[in-house]
C-alpha positions as CSV (number, residue, x, y, z in Angstrom):
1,X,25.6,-8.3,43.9
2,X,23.0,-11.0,43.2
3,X,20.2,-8.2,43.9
4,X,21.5,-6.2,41.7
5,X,21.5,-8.6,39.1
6,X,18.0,-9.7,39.5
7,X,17.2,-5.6,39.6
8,X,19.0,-5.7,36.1
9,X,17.1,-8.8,34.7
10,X,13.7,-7.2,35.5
11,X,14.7,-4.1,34.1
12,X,15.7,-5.8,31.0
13,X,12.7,-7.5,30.7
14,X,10.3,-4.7,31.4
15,X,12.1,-2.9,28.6
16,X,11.9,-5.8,26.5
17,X,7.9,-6.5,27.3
18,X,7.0,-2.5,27.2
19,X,8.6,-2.2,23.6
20,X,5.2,-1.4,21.8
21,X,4.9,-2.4,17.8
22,X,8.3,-1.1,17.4
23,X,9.3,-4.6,15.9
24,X,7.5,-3.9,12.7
25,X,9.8,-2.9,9.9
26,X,9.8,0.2,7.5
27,X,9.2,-1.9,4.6
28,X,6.1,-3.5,6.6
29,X,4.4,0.0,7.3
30,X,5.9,0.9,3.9
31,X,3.1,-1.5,2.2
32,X,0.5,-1.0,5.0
33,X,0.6,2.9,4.0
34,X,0.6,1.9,0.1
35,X,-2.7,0.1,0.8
36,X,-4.2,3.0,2.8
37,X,-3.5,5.1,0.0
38,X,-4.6,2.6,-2.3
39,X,-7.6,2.5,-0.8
40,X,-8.2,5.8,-1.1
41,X,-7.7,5.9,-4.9
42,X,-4.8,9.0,-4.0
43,X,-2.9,9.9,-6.8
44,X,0.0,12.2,-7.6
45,X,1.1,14.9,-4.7
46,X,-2.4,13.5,-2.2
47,X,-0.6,10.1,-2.3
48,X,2.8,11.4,-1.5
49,X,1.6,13.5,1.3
50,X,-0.7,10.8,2.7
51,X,2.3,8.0,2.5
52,X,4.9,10.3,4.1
53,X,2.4,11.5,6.9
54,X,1.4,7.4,7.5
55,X,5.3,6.5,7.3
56,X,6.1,9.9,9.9
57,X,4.7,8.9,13.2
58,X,2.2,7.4,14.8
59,X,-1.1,5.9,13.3
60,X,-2.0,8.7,10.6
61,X,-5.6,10.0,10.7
62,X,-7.0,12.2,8.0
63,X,-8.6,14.9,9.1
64,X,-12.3,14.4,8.3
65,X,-11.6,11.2,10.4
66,X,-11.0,12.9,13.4
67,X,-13.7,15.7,13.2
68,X,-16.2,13.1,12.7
69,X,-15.2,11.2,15.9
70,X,-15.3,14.6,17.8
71,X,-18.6,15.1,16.6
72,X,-21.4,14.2,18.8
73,X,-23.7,11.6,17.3
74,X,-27.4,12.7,16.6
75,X,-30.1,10.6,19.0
């Protein structure tokens, strides 16, 4: 009984220690997208697709972004 309590406490706190940046709110990466886009100067239809890719997932990238990281740096 009491190892299976101390089993259940560690899995408890694994689960609460391995929870990534899930404790940041919509409305928080609402405004952090907001500002990406801001600082993009996007407008209209770009701005809309750019906030609702940001607010979709993960860490959103645009593409040139990630094509020039992939690209091997002249010596």
């Amino acid at each position: 009984m009491l190892r299976t309590l101390a089993t259940a406490v560690a899995v408890l706190y694994v689960a609460i220690v391995a929870t990534p940046a899930s404790a940041v709110t919509s409305e928080e990466k609402m405004e952090t997208c907001k500002v990406g886009a801001e600082s993009q100067q996007l407008q209209g239809a770009k701005r809309n697709a750019f906030i609702k890719k940001c607010m979709a997932g993960g860490n959103y990238e645009p593409a040139a972004r990630k094509n020039a990281k992939a690209a091997p740096k002249p010596q």
